[in-house]
Every structure is written in structure tokens, then in C-alpha cells.
The first five atom37 places (N, CA, C, CB, O) and aatype in JSON, in Angstrom:
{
  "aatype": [20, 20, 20, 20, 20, 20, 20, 20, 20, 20, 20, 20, 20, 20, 20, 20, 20, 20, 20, 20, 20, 20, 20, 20, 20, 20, 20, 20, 20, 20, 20, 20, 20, 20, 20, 20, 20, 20, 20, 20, 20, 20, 20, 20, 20, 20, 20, 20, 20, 20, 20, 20, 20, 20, 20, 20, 20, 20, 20, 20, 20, 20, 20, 20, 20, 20, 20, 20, 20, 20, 20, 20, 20, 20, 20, 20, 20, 20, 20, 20, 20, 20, 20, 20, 20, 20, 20, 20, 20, 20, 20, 20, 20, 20, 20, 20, 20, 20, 20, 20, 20, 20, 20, 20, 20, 20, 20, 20, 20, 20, 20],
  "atom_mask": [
    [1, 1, 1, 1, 1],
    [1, 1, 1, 1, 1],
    [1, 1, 1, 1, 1],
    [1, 1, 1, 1, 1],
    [1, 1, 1, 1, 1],
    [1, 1, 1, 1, 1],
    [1, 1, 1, 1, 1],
    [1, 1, 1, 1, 1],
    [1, 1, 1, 1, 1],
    [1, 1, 1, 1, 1],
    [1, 1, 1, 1, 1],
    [1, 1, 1, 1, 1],
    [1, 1, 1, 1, 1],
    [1, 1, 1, 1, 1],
    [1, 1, 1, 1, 1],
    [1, 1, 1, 1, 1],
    [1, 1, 1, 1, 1],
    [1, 1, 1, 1, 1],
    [1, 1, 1, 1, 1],
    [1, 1, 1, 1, 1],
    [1, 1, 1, 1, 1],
    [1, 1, 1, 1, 1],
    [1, 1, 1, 1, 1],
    [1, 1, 1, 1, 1],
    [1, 1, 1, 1, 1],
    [1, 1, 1, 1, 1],
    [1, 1, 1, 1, 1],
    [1, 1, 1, 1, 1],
    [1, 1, 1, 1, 1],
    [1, 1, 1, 1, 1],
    [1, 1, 1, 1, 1],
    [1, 1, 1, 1, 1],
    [1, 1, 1, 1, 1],
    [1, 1, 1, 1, 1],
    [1, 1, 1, 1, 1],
    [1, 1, 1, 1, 1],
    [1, 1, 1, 1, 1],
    [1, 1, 1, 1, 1],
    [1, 1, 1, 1, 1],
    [1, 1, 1, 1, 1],
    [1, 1, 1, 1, 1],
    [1, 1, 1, 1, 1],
    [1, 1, 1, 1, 1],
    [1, 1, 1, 1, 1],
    [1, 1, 1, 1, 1],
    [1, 1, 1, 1, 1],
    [1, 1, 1, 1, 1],
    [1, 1, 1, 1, 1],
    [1, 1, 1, 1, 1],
    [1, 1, 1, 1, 1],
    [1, 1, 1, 1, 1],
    [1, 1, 1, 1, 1],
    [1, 1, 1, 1, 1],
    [1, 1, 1, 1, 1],
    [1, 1, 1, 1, 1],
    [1, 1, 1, 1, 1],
    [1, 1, 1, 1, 1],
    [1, 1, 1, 1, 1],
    [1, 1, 1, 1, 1],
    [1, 1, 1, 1, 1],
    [1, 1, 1, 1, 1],
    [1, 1, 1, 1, 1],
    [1, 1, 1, 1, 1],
    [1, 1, 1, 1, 1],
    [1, 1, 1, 1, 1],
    [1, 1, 1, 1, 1],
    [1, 1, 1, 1, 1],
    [1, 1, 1, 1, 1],
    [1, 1, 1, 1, 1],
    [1, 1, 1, 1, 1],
    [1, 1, 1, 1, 1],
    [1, 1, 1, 1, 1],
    [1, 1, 1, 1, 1],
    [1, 1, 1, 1, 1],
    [1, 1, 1, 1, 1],
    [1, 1, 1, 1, 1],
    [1, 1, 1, 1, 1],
    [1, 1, 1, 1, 1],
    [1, 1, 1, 1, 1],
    [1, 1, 1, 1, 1],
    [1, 1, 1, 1, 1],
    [1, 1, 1, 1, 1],
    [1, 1, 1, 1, 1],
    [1, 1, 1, 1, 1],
    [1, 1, 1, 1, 1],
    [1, 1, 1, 1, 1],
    [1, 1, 1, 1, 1],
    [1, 1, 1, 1, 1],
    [1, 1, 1, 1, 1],
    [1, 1, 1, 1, 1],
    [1, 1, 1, 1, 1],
    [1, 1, 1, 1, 1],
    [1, 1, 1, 1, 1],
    [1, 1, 1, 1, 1],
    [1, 1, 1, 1, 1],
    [1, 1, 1, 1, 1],
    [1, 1, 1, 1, 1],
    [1, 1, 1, 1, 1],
    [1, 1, 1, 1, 1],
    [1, 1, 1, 1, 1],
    [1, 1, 1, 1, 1],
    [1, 1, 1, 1, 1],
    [1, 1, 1, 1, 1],
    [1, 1, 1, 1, 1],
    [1, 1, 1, 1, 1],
    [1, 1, 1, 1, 1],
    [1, 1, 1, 1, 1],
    [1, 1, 1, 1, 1],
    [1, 1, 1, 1, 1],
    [1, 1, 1, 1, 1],
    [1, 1, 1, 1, 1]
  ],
  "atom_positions": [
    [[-0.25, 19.57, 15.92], [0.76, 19.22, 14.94], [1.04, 20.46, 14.08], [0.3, 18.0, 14.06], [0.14, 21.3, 14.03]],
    [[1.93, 20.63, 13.53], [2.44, 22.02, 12.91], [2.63, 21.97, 11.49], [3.8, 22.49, 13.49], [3.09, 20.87, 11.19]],
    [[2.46, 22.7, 10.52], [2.74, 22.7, 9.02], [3.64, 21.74, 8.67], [3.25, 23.95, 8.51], [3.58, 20.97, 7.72]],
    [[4.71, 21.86, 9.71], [6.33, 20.98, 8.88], [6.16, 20.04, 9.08], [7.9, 21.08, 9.28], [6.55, 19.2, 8.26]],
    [[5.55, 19.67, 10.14], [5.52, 18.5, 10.77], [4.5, 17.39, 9.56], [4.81, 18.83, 12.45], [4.99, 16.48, 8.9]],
    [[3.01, 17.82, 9.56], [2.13, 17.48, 8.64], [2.72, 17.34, 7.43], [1.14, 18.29, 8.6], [2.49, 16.2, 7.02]],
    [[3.78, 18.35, 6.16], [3.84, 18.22, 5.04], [5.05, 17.01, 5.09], [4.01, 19.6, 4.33], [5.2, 16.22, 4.15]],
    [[6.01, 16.97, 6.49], [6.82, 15.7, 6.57], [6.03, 14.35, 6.47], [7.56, 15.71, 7.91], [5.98, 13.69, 5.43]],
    [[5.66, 14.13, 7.19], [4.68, 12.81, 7.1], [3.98, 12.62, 5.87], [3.57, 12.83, 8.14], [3.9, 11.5, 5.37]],
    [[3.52, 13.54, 5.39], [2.85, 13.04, 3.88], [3.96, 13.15, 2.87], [1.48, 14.06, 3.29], [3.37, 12.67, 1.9]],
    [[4.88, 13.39, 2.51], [6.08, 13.1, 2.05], [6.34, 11.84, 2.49], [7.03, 14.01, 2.37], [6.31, 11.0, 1.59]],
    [[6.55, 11.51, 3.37], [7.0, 10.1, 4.15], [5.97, 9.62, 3.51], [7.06, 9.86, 5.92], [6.38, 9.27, 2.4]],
    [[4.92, 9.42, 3.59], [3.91, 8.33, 3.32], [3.62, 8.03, 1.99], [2.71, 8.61, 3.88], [3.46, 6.87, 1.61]],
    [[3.52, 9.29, 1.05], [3.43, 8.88, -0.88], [4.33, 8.37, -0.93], [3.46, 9.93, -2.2], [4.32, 7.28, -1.49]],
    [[5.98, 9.04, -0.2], [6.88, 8.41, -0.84], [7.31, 6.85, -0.9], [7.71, 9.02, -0.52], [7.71, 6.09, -1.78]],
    [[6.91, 6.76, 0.96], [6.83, 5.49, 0.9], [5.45, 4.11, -0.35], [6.65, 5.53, 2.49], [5.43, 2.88, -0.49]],
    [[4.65, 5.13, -0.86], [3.91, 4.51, -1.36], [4.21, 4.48, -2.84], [2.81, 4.9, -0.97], [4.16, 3.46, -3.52]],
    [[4.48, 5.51, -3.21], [5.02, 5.62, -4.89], [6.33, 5.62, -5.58], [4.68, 6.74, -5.37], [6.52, 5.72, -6.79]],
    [[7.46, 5.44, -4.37], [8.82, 5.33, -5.11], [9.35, 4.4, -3.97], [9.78, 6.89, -5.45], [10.38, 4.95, -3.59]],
    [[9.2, 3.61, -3.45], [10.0, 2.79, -3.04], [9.32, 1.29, -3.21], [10.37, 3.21, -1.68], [9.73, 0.2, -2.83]],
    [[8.36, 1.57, -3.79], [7.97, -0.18, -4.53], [8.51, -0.52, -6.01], [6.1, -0.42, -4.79], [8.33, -1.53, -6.7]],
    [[9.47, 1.0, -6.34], [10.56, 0.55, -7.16], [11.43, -0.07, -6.62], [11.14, 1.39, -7.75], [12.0, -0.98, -7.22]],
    [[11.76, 0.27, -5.37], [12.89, -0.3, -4.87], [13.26, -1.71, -4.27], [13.11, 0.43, -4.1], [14.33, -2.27, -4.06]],
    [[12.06, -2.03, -4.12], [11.46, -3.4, -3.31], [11.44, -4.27, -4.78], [9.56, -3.18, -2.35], [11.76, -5.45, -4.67]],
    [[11.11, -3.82, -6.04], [10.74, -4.44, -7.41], [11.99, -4.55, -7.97], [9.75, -3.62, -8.38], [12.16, -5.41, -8.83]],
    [[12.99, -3.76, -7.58], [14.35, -3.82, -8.86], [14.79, -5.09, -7.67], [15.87, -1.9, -9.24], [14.81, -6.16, -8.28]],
    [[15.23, -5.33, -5.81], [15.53, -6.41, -5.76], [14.95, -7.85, -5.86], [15.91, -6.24, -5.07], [15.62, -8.88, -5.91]],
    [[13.51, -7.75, -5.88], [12.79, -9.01, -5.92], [12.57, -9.38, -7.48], [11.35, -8.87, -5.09], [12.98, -10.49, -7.81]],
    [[12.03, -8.65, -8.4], [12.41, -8.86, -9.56], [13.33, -7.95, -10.73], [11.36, -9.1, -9.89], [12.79, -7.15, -11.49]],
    [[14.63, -8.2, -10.73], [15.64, -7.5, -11.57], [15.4, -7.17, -12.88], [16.72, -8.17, -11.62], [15.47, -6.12, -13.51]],
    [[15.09, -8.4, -13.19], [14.46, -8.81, -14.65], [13.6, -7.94, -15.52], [13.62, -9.94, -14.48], [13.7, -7.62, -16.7]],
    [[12.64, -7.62, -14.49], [11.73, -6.74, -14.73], [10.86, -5.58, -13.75], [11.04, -7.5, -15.22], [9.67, -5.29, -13.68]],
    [[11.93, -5.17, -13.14], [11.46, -4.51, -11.85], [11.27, -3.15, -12.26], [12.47, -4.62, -10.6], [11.19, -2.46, -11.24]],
    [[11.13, -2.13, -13.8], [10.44, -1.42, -13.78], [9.08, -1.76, -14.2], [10.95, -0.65, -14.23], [8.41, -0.75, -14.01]],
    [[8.4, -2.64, -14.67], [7.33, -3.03, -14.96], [6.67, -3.71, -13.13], [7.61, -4.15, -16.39], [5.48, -3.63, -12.81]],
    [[7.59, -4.22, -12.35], [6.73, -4.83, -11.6], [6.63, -4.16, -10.4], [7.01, -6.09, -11.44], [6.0, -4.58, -9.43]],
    [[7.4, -2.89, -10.48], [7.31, -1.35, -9.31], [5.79, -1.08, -10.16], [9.04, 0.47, -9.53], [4.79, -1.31, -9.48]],
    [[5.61, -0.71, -11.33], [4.8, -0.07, -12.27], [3.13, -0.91, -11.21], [5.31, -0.67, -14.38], [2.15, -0.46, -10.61]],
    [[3.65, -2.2, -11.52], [2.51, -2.71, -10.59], [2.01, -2.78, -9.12], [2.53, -3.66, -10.75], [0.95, -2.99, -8.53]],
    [[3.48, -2.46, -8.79], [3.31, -2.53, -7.0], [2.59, -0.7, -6.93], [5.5, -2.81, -5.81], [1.76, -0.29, -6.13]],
    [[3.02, -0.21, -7.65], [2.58, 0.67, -7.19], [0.71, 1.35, -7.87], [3.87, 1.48, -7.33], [0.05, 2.28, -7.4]],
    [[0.48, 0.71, -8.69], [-0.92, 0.55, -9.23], [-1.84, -0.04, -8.18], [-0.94, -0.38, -10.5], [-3.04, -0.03, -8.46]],
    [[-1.53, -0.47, -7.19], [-2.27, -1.44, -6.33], [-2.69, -0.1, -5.36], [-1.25, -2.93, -5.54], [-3.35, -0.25, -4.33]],
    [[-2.37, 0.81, -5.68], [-2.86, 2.12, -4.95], [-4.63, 2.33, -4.94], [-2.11, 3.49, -5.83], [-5.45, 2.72, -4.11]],
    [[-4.67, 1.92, -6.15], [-6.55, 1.42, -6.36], [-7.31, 0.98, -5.25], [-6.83, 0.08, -7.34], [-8.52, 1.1, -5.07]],
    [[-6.16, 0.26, -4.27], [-7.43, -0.33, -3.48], [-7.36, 0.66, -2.55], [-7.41, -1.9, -2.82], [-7.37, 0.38, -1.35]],
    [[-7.29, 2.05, -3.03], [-7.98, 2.97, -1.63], [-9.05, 3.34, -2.75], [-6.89, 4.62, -0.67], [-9.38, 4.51, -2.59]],
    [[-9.76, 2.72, -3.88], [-11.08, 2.75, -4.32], [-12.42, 2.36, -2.87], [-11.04, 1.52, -5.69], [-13.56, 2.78, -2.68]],
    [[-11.65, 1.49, -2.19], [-12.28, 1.19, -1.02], [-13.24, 1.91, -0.03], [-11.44, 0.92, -0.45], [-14.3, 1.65, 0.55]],
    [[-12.12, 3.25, -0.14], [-12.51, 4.64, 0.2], [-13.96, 5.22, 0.41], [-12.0, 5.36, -0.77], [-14.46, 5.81, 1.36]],
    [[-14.52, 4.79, -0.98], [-15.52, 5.19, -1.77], [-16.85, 4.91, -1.15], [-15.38, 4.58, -3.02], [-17.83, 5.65, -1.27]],
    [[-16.82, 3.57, -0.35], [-17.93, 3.07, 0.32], [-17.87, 3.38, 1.88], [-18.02, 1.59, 0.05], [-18.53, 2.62, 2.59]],
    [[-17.44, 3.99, 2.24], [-16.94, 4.69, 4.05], [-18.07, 6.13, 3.78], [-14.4, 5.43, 4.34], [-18.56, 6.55, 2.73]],
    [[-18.21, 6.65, 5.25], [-18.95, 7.71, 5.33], [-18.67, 8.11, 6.95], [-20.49, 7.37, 4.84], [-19.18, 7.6, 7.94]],
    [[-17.36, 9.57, 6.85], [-16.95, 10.14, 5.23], [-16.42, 9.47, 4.75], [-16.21, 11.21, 4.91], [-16.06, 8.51, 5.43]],
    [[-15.91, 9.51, 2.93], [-14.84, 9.09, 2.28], [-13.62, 9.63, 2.86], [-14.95, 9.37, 0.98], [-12.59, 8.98, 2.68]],
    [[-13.58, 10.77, 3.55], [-12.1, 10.31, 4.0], [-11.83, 11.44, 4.98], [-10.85, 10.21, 2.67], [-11.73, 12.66, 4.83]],
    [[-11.74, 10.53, 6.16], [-11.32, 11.01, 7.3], [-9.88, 11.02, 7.81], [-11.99, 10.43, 8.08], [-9.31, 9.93, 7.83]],
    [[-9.27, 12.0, 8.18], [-7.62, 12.11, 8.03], [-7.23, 11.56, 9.55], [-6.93, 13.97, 7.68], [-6.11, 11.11, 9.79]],
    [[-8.01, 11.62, 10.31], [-7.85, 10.66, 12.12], [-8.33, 9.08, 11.62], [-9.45, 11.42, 13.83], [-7.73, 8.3, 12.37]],
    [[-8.98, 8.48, 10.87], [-9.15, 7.42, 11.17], [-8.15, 6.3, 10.0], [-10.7, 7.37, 11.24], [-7.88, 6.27, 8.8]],
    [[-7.82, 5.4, 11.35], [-7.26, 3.87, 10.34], [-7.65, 3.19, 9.68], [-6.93, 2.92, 10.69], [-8.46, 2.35, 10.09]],
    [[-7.18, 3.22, 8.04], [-7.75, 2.2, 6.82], [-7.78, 0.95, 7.34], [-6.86, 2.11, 5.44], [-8.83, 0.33, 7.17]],
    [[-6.99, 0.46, 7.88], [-6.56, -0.87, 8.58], [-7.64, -1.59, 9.17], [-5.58, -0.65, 9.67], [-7.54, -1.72, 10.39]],
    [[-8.72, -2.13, 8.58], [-9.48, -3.19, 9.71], [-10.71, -2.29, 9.22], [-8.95, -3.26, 11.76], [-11.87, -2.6, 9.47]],
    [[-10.33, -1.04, 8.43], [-12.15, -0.42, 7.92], [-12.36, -0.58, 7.05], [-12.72, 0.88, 7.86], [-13.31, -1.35, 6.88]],
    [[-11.85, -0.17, 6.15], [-12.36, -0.87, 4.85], [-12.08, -2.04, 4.05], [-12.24, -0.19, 4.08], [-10.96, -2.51, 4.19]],
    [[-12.79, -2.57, 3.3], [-12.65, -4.24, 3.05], [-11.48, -4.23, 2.5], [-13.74, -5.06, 2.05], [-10.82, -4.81, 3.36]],
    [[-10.57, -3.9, 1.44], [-9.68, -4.29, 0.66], [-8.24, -3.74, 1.61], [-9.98, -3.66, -0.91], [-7.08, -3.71, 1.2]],
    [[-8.67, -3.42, 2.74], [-7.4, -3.07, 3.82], [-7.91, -3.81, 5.03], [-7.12, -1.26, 4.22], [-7.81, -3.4, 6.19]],
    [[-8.5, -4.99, 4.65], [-8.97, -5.91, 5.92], [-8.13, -7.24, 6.35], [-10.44, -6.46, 5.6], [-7.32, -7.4, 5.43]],
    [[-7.95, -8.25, 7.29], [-6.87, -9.17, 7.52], [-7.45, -10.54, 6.42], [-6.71, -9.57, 9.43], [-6.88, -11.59, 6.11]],
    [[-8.49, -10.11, 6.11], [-9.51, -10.93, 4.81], [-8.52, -10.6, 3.71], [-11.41, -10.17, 4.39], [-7.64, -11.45, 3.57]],
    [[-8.45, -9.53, 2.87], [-8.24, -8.87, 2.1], [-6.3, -9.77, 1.96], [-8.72, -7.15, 2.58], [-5.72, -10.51, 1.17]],
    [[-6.04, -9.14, 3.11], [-4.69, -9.41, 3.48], [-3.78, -11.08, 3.37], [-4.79, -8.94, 4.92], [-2.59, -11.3, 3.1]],
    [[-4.91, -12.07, 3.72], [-4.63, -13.24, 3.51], [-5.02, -13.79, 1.59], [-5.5, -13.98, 4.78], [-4.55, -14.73, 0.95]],
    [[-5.7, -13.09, 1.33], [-5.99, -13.31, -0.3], [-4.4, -12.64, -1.01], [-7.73, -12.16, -0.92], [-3.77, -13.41, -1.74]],
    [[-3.9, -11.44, -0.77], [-2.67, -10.96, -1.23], [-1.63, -11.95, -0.69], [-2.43, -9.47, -0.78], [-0.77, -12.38, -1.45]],
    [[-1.68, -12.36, 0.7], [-0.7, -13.1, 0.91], [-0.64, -14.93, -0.03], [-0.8, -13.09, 2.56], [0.36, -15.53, -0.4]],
    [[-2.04, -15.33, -0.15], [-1.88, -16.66, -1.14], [-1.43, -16.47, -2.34], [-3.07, -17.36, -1.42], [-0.79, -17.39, -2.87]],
    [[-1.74, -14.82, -3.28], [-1.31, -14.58, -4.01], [-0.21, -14.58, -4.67], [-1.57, -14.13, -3.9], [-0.03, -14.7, -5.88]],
    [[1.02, -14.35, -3.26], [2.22, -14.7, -3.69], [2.63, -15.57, -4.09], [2.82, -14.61, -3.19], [3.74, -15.5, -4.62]],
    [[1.89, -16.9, -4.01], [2.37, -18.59, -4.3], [1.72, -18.41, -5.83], [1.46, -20.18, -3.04], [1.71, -19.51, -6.39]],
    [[1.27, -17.52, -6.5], [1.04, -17.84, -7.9], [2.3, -17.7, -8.43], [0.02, -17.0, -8.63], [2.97, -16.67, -8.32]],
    [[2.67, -18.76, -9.05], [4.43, -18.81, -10.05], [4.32, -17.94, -11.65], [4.94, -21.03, -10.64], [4.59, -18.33, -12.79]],
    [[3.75, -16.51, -11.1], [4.24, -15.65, -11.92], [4.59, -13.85, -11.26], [3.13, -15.78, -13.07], [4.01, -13.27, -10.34]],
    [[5.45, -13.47, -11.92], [6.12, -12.61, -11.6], [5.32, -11.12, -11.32], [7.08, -12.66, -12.56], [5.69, -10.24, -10.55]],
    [[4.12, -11.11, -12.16], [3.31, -10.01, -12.43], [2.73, -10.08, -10.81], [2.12, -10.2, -13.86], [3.02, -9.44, -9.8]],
    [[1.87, -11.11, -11.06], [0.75, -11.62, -9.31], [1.33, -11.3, -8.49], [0.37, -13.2, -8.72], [0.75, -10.7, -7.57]],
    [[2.82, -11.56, -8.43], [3.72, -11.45, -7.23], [4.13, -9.72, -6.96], [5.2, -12.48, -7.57], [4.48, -9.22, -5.9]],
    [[4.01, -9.28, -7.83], [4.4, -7.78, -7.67], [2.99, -6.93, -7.26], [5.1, -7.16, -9.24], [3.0, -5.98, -6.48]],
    [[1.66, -7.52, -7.98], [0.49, -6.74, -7.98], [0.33, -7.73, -5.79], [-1.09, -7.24, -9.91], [-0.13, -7.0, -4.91]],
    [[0.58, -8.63, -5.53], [0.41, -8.85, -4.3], [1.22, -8.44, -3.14], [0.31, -9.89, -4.3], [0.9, -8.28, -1.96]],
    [[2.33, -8.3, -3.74], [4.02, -7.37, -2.82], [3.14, -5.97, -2.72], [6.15, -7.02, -4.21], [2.84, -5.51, -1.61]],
    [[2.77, -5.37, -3.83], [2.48, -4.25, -4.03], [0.93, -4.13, -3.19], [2.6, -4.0, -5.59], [0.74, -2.95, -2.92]],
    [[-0.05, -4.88, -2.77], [-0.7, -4.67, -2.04], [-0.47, -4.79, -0.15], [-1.47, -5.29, -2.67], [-0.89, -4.11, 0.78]],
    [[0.04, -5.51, -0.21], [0.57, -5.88, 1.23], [1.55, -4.94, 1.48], [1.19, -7.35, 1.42], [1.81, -4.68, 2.65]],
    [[2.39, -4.12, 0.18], [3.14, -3.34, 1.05], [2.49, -1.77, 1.18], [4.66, -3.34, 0.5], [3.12, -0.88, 1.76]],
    [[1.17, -1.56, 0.58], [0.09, -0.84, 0.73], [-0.34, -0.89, 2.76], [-1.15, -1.64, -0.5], [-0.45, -0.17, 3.76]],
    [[-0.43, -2.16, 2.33], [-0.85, -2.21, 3.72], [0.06, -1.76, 5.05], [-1.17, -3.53, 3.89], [-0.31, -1.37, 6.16]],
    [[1.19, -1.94, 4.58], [2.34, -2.13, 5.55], [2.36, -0.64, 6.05], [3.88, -2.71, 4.84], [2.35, -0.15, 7.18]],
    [[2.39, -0.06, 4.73], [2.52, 1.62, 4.88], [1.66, 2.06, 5.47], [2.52, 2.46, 3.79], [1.97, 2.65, 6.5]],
    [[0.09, 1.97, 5.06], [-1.37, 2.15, 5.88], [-0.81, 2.12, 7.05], [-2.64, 1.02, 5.74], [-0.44, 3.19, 7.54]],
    [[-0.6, 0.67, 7.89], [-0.87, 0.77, 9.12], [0.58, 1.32, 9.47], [-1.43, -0.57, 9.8], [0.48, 1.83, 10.59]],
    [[1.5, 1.42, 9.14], [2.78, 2.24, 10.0], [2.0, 3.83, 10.12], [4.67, 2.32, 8.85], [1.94, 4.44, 11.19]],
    [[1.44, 4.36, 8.79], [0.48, 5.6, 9.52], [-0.47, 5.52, 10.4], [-0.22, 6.26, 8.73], [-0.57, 6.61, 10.97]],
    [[-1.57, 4.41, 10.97], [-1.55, 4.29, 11.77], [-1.17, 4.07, 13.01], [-1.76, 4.2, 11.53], [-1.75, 4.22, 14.09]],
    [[-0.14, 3.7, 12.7], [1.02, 3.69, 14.27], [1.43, 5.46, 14.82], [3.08, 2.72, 13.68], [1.36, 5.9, 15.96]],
    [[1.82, 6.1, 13.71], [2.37, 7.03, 14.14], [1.6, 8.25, 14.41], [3.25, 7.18, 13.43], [2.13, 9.26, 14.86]],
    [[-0.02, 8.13, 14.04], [-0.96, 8.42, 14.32], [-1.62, 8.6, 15.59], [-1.32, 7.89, 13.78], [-2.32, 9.54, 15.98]],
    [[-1.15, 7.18, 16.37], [-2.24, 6.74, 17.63], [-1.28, 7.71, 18.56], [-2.41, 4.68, 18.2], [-1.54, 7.87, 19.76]]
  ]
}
């Protein structure tokens, strides 16, 4: 893989992780979709996960299915999350699942 190639993809991937859960937040909640990007994108924490792997961080291997808070466990708790009837839960759970979404599309483009 080549310099351009590598600094493309990680561009692609923060960006997809840190400015477009504004974008996902201004249409799902209008109301308050800089506060609930603010949260989708705080959910970045759960690569605290990280922390308990050995190494902490290997640039070949998939978060997806290794560490707990990027597990299909993990994944069904964010997904009940959404049925809480408030706006915050719903953004801190959008905002994890779409953690995930991103994770494993780098694993796709990875394999």
C-alpha cells in the first residue's frame, strides 16, 4: 500500500467518524443535532476497549468481534437503546452503532 493511498483511508475513516455523525444528527434530530452529533461522536470512547487487547493496537486486525464494546453483544444493547424515548440515548446509541458501521466497513476494505 503506498503513502497516498494509507493517508486516503484514514481521512476516510476519522472523517467518517468525526464529521459525519453531524450529519446523520442534524437529519434525525434537527432540534438539536449539534448537541446530538456532539454525542454521536463522543461514543468514540468505546475504542477505550482497546486498552484490554494485547497489542493495544494492531493496524491488520478487526475491532469487530474482538473487543467487547465492538461485539454483536455490545451491538444488540446499542440497538435496544434506540427504543429509549429520549433524544440524547438515541444519538449516544446512533452514535455507537454507527462506530461500528465504520469499524467494520474498515474491515471490509482491509480483507
Amino acid at each position: 500500500m503506498d503513502i497516498t493511498h494509507d493517508v486516503f483511508s484514514h481521512v476516510i475513516h476519522y472523517g467518517l467518524h468525526l464529521v459525519l455523525p453531524f450529519g446523520i444528527a442534524r437529519v434525525l434530530w434537527p432540534l438539536h443535532w449539534q448537541r446530538a452529533g456532539l454525542l454521536m461522536v463522543s461514543t468514540m470512547l468505546i475504542d477505550l476497549d482497546h486498552l484490554f487487547a494485547d497489542p493495544i493496537f494492531d493496524p491488520n486486525r478487526c475491532s469487530i468481534g474482538f473487543h467487547p464494546l465492538h461485539s454483536s453483544w455490545a451491538a444488540a444493547v446499542y440497538v435496544a437503546l434506540l427504543a429509549v424515548p429520549s433524544w440524547r440515548w438515541q444519538a449516544l446509541a446512533a452514535g455507537c452503532l454507527w462506530h461500528l458501521a465504520v469499524d467494520a466497513l474498515d474491515c471490509v476494505l482491509r480483507a
